[in-house]
C-alpha positions as CSV (number, residue, x, y, z in Angstrom):
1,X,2.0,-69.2,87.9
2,X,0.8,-66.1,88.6
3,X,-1.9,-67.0,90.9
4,X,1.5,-67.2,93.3
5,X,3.2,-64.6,92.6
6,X,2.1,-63.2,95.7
7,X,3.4,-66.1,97.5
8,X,6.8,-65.6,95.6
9,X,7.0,-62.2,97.1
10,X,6.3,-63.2,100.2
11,X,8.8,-65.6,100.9
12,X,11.5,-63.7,98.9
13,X,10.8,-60.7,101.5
14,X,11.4,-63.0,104.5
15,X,14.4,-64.5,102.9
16,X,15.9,-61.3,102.6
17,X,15.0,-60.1,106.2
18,X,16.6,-63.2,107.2
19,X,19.8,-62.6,105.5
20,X,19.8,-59.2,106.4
21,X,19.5,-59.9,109.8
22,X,22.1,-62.7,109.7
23,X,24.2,-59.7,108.2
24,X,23.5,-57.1,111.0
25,X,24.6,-59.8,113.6
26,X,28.0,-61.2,111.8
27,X,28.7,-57.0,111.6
28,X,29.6,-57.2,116.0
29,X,33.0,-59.3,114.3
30,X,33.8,-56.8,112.2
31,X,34.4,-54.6,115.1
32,X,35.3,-57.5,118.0
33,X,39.0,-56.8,117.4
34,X,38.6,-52.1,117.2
35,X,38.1,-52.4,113.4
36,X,41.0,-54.7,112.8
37,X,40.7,-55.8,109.1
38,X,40.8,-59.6,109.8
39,X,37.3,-59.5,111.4
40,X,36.0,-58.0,107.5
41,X,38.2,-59.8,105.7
42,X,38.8,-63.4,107.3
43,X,35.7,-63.4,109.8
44,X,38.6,-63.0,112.7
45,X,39.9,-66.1,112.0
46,X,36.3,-67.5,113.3
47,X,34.5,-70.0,111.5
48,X,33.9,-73.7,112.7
49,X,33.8,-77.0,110.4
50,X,30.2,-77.2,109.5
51,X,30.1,-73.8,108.7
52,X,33.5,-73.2,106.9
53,X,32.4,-76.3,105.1
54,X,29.2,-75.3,104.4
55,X,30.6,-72.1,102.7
56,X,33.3,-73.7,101.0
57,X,30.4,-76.1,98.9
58,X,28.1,-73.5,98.2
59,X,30.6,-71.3,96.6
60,X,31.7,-74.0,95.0
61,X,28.3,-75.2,93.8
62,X,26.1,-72.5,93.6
63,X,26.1,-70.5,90.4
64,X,27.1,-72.6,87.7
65,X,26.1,-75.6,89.8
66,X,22.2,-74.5,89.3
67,X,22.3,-72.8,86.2
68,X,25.4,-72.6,83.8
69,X,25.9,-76.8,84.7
70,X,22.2,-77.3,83.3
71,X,22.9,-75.4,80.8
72,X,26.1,-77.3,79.2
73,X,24.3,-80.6,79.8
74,X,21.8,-79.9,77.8
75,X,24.0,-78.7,75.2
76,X,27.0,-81.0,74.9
77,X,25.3,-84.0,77.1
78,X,26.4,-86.1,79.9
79,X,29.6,-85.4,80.1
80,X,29.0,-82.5,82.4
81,X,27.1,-84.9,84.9
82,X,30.9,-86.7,85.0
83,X,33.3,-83.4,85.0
84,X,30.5,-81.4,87.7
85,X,31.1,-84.5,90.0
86,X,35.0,-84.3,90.2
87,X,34.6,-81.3,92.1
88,X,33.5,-83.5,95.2
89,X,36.4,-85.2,95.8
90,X,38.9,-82.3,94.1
91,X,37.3,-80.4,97.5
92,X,37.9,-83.0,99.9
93,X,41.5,-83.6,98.7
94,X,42.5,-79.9,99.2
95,X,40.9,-79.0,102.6
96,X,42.5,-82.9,103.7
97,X,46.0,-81.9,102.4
98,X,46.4,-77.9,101.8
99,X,43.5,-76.1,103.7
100,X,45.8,-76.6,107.3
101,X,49.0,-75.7,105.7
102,X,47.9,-72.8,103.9
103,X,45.9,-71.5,106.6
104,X,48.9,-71.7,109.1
105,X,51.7,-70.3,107.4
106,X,49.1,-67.3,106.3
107,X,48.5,-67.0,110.2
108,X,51.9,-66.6,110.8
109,X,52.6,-64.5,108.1
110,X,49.9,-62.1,109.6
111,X,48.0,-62.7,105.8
112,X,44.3,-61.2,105.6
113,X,43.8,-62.3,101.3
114,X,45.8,-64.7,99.5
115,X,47.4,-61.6,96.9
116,X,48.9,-60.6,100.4
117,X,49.8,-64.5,101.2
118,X,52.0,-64.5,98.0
119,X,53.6,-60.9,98.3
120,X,54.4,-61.7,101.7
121,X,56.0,-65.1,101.0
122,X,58.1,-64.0,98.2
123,X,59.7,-60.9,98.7
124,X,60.2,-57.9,101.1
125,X,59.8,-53.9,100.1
126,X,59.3,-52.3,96.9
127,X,59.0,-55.9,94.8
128,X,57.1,-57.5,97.3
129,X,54.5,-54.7,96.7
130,X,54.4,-55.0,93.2
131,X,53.8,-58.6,93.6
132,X,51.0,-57.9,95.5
133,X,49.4,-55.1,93.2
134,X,49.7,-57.4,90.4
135,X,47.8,-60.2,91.8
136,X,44.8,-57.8,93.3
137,X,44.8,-56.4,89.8
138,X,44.0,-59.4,88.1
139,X,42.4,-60.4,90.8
140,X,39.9,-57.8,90.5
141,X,39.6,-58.3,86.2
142,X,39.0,-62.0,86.2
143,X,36.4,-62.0,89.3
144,X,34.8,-59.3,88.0
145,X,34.2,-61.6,84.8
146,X,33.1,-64.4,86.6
147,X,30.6,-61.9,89.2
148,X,29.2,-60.7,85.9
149,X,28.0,-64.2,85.3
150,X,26.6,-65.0,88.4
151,X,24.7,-61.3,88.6
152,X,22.8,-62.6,85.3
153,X,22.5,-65.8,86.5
154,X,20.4,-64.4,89.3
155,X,19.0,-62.6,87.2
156,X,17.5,-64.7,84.8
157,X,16.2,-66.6,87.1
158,X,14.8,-63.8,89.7
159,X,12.9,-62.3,86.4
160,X,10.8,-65.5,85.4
161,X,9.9,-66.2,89.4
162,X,9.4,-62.7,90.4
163,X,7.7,-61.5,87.0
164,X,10.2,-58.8,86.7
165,X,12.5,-58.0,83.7
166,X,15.9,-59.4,83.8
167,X,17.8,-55.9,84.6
168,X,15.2,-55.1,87.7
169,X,15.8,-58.8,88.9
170,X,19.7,-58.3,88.7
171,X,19.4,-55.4,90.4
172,X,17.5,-56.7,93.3
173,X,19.9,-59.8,94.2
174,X,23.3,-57.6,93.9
175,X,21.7,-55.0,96.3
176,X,20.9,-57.7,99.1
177,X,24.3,-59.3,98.6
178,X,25.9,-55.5,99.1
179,X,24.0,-54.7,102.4
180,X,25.1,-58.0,104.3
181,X,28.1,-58.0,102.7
182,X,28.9,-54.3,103.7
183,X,27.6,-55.2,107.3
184,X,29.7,-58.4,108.4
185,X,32.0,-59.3,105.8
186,X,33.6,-62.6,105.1
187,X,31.7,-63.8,108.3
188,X,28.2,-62.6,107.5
189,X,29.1,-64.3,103.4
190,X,29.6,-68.1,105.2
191,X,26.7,-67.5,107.5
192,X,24.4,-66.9,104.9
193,X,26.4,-69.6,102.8
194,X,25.7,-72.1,105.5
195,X,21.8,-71.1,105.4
196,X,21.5,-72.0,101.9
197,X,23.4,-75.0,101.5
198,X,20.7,-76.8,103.7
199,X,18.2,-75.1,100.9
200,X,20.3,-76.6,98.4
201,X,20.7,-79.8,98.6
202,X,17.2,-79.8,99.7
203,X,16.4,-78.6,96.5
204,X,18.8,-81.2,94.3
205,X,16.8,-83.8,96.7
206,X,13.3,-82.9,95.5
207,X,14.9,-82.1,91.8
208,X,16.0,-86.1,91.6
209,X,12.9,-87.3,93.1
210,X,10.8,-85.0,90.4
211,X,12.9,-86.6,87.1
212,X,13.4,-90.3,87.8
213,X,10.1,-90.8,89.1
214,X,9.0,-89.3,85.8
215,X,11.6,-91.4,83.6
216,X,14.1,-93.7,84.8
217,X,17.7,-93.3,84.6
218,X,17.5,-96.2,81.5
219,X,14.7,-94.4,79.8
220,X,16.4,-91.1,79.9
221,X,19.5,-92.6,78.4
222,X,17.6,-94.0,75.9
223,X,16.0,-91.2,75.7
224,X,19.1,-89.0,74.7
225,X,20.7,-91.7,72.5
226,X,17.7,-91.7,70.4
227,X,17.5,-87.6,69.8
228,X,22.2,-87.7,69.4
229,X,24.3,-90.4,70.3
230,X,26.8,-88.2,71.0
231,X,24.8,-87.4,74.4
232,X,25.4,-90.4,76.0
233,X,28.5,-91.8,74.5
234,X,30.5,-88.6,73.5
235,X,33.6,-89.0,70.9
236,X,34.9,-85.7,72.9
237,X,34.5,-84.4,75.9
238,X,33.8,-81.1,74.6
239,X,33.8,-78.4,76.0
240,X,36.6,-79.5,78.3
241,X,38.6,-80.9,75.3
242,X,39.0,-82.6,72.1
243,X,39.6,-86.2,73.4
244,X,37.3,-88.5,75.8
245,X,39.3,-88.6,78.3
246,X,40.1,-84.9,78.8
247,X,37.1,-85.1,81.1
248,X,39.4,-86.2,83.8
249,X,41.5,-83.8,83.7
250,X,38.7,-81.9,85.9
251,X,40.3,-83.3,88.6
252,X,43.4,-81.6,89.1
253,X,41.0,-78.6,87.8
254,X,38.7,-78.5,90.6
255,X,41.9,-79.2,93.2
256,X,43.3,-76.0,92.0
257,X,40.2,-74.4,91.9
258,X,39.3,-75.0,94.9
259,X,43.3,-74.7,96.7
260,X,44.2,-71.5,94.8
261,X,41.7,-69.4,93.7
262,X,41.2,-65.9,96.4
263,X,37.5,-66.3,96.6
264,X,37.9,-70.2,97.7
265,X,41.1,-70.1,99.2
266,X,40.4,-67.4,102.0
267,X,37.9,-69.8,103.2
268,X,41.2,-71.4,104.6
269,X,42.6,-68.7,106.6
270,X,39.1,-67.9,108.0
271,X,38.8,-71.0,110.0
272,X,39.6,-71.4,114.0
273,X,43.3,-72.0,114.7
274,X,41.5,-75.3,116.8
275,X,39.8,-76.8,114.1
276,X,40.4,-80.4,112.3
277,X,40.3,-80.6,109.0
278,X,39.1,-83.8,108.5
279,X,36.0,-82.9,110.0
280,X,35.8,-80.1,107.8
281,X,36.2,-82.6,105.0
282,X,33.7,-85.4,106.4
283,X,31.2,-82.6,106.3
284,X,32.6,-81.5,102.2
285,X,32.2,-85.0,101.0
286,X,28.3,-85.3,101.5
287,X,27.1,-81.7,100.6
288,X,29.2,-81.8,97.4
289,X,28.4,-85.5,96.1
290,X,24.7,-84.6,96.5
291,X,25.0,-81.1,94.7
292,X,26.7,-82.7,92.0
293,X,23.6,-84.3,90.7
294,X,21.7,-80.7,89.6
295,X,23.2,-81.2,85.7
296,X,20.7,-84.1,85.1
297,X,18.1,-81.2,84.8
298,X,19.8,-80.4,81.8
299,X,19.8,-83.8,80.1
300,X,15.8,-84.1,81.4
301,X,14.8,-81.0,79.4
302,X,17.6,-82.0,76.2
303,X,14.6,-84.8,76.6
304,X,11.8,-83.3,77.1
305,X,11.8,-80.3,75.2
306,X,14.6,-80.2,72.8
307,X,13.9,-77.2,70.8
308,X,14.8,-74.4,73.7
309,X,16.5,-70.8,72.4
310,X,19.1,-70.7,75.2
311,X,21.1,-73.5,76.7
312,X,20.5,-71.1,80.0
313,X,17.0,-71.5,80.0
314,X,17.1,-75.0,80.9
315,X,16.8,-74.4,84.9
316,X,14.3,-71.6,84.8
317,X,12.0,-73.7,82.4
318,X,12.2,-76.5,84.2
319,X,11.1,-75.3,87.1
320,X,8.1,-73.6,85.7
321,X,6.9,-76.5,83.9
322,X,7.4,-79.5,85.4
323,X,6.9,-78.7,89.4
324,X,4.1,-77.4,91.4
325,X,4.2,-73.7,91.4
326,X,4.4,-73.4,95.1
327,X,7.3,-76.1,95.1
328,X,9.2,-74.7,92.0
329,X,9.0,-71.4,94.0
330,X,10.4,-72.9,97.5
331,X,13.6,-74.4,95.4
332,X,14.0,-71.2,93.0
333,X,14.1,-69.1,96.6
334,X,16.6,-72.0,97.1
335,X,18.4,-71.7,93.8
336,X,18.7,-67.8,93.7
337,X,20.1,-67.4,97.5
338,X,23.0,-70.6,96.6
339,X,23.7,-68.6,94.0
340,X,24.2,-65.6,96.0
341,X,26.6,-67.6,98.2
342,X,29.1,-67.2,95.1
343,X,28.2,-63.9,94.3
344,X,28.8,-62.4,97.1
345,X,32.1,-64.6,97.8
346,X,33.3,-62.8,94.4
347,X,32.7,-59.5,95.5
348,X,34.0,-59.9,99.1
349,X,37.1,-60.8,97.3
350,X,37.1,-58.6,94.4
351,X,36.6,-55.9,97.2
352,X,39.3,-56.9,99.6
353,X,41.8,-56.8,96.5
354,X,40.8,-53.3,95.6
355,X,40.8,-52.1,99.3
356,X,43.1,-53.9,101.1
357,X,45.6,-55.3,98.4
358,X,45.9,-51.9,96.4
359,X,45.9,-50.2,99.4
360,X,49.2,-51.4,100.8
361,X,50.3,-51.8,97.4
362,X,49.9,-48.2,96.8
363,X,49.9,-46.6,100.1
364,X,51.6,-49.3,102.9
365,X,51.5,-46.9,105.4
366,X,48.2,-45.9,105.6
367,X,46.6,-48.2,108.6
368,X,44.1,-46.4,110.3
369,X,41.4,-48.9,111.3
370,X,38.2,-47.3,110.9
371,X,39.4,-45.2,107.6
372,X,40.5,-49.0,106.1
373,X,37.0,-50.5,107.3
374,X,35.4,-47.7,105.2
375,X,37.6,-48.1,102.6
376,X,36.8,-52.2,102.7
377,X,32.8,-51.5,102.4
378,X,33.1,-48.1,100.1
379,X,35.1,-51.3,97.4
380,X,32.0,-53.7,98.5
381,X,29.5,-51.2,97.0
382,X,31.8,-49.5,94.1
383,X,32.3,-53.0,92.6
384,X,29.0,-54.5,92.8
385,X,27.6,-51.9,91.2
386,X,30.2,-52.4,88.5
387,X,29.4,-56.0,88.1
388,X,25.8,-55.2,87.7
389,X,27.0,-52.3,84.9
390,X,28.8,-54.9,83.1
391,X,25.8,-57.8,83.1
392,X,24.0,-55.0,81.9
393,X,26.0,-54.1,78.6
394,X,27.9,-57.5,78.3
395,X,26.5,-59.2,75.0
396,X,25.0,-62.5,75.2
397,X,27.3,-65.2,76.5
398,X,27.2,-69.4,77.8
399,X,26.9,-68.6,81.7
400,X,29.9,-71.5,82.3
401,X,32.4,-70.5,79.9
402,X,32.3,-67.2,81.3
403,X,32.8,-68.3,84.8
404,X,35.6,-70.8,82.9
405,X,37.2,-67.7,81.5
406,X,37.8,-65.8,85.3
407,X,38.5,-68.7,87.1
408,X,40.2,-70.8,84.7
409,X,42.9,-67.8,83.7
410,X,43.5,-66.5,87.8
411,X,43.8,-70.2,88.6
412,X,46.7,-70.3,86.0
413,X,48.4,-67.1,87.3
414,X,48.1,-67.9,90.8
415,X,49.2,-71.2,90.2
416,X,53.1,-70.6,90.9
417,X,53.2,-68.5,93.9
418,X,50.4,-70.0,95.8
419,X,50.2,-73.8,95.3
420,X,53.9,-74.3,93.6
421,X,55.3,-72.2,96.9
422,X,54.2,-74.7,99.4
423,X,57.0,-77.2,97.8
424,X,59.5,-75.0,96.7
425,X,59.6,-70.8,97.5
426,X,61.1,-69.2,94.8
427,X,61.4,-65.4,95.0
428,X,59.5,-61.9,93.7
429,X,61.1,-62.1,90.2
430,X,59.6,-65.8,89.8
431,X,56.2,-65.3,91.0
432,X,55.5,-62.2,88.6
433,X,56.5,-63.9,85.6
434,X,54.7,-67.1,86.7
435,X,51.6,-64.5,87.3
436,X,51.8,-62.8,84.0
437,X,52.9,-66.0,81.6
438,X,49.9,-68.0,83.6
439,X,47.7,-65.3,82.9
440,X,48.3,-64.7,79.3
441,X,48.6,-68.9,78.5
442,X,45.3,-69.4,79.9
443,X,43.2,-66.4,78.6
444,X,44.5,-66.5,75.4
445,X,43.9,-70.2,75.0
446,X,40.2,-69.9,76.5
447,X,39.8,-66.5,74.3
448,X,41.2,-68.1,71.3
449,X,41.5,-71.6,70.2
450,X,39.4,-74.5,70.8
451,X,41.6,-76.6,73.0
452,X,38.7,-77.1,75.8
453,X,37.7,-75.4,79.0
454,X,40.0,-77.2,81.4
455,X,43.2,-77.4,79.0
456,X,43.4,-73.7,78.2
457,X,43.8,-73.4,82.3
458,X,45.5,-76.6,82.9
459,X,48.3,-75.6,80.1
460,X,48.8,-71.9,81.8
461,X,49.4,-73.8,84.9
462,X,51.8,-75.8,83.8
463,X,53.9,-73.2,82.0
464,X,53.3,-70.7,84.9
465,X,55.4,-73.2,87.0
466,X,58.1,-73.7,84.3
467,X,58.5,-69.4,84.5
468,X,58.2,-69.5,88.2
469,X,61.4,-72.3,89.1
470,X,63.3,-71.0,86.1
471,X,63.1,-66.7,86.6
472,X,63.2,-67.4,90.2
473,X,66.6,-69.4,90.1
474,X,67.6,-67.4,87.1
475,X,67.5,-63.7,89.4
476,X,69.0,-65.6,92.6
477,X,67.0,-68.5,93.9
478,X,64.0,-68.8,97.1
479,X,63.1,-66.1,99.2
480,X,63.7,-66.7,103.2
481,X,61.1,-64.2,104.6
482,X,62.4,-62.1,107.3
483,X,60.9,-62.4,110.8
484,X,59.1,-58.8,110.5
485,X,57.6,-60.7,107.2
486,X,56.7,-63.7,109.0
């Protein structure tokens, strides 16, 4: 391996003149419009089908996809290969039936992040700020959590391919992801997005090829059966919950996942007013089905070397044992740039909350474009460097139930006034009690009991929409926005 480690520095300095260049030339949007927000924060309002679908997968996909996903399959077994694939068509169903609506009504409502999309549809003045603030708050604290995960997640993996320790590897990724973040914004994150998704699935391509033409799909079930039973034919689906079946209830996970959460959602409103979504969908169904394979890494290594330390380790191993050094370096480049593609969607959101969001929330008046641009990259950097503070000192932790434990509790708080709202608008009152009673549900089932991944969320959801219809007709029924809203 270390006969190419030249070679590994090599291409990982063209990759990043690449996206850095890609960067510099999404940055002439930013500015298309004299600084208006929209071109940092929704791309202008810019991005085609291929690309806005390209972006939507690999954020999706990328982090956990290529190495928390491994990581649980080699732990609990093939369940994960079954609850990673819902994801596919949980994607597909909410850009065919809420990706148009959301992205019109947030068009009209002159909406730039989805904490704005809520204030703005529940209530005018003073509470329509605080419902704002609230959600940019916890906003910021749950993404942070999940950024911290994919900032070790890169790097882990940057370490063992670049032969540098863990911290220095970290450090490297999070600093690329700043500078073309910083530069173009939302545009210059699905740009690079789109780049890697090719590399990607590319990379799941080669990763099949590798395994089955070393075991068979029967062998490797054999395989498995032979070291735990359990592996193959689970009596739970744990982690995601106590029962077989709960397994399933991925589904409606990954919808809301992918329909509510800020860093998914805003893909939405990004897109051209002229664009069909079920092109954007025909192009969602292919990338993610193939994407969803990467967890059988995990059950090959459970295989072929059961004994590993870390659950984590499963990718990186892999591909330093079992692949050509100069191809296990092509699909880590690919593996650490499709990670990226979530990263920096988690701090391009975690950064519009805290400049854009707080901002109004705090100070509605201040709109001077070039001071709020400055303000919308100063957040870019201040929180990256955060994340990369908190991988740093965070103890040891299961890369998935991490990202579980940010997405999984904003999904639940978010639940009410974004998804809930586009069948029936209740008002301020209802959409901060849905907010907080989702938030605290969720966590404190994730934090706290044993009731499974997607149940702790799932649960918050549902009594986040109880709290949202009742406190909403309780303090005087559904908001009308006025026309100045609107």
């Amino acid at each position: 391996m270390q006969e190419y480690l030249w070679l590994n520095w090599l291409i990982m300095l063209g990759s990043i003149a690449g996206l850095l260049w890609l960067g510099w030339k999404s940055s002439a949007t930013v500015h298309a419009d004299g600084d208006d927000e929209s071109g940092f924060l929704i791309a202008g309002r810019s991005l085609g089908p291929f690309v806005g679908a390209a972006t939507i997968v690999a954020t999706g996909y990328s982090g956990w996809g290529f190495m928390g996903s491994p990581g649980v399959a080699y732990q609990f077994g093939a369940i994960e290969l079954l609850g990673n694939f819902m994801f596919a068509p949980a994607m597909v169903i909410a850009v065919l039936f809420f990706a148009r609506f959301l992205s019109k009504r947030a068009e009209e409502m002159h909406s730039c992040t989805i904490p704005e999309y809520a204030a703005r549809t529940h209530a005018d003045g003073m509470l329509g700020r605080w419902v704002q603030g609230v959600a940019a708050i916890m906003t910021i604290v749950l993404l942070l959590v999940f950024l911290t995960s994919q900032i070790k997640a890169v790097g882990i993996l940057a370490a063992g391919w670049l032969d540098l320790p863990e911290a220095w590897g970290a450090t490297l990724m999070i600093a690329i992801i700043i500078i073309y973040t910083v530069a173009g914004g939302l545009l210059a994150v699905a740009w690079t997005d789109a780049l890697m998704l090719v590399g990607m699935m590319i990379a799941a391509v080669i990763i099949c090829i590798q395994i089955f033409g070393d075991i068979g799909p029967l062998q490797l079930v054999a395989a498995l059966n032979d070291i735990q039973p359990d592996l193959v034919n689970p009596s739970t689906a744990q982690p995601y919950g106590t029962t077989p079946t709960a397994v399933f209830m991925v589904l409606p996970y990954a919808f809301m996942f992918s329909a509510v959460l800020p860093y998914m959602a805003v893909r939405f409103l990004a897109f051209r007013p002229d664009v069909k979504f079920t092109t954007v969908a025909a192009y969602v169904a292919p990338f993610a089905c193939i994407l969803s394979l990467i967890p059988i890494v995990g059950l090959y290594m459970r295989v072929q070397m059961p004994d590993l330390a870390e659950a984590d380790k499963a990718m990186p191993v892999y591909l330093e044992t079992f692949l050509h050094p100069a191809l296990g370096g092509f699909i880590t480049l690919c593996i650490l740039f499709a990670m990226q593609s979530t990263a920096n969607s988690l701090l391009h959101t975690v950064a519009s909350a805290a400049s854009h969001d707080m901002r109004l929330a705090l100070f509605p008046r201040h709109k001077n474009p070039a001071t709020v641009l400055f303000i919308n990259r100063a957040a870019v950097v201040v929180l990256g460097l955060a994340g990369l503070l908190m991988m740093l000192f965070a103890p040891p932790f299961l890369l998935s139930w991490l990202g579980i434990l940010g997405t999984g509790t904003l999904l639940a708080a978010l639940v009410g006034p974004i998804f809930v709202a586009s069948f029936w608008r209740g008002n301020g009152w209802g959409a901060l009690a849905s907010m907080i009673s989702g938030f605290t549900v969720s966590g404190s089932m994730l934090l706290w009991t044993q009731a499974g991944w997607v149940v702790g969320p799932l649960t918050g959801c549902l009594v986040a929409t109880v709290f949202y219809v009742v406190v909403s007709l309780v303090t005087g029924g559904r908001f009308v926005p006025s026309p100045s809203t609107a």
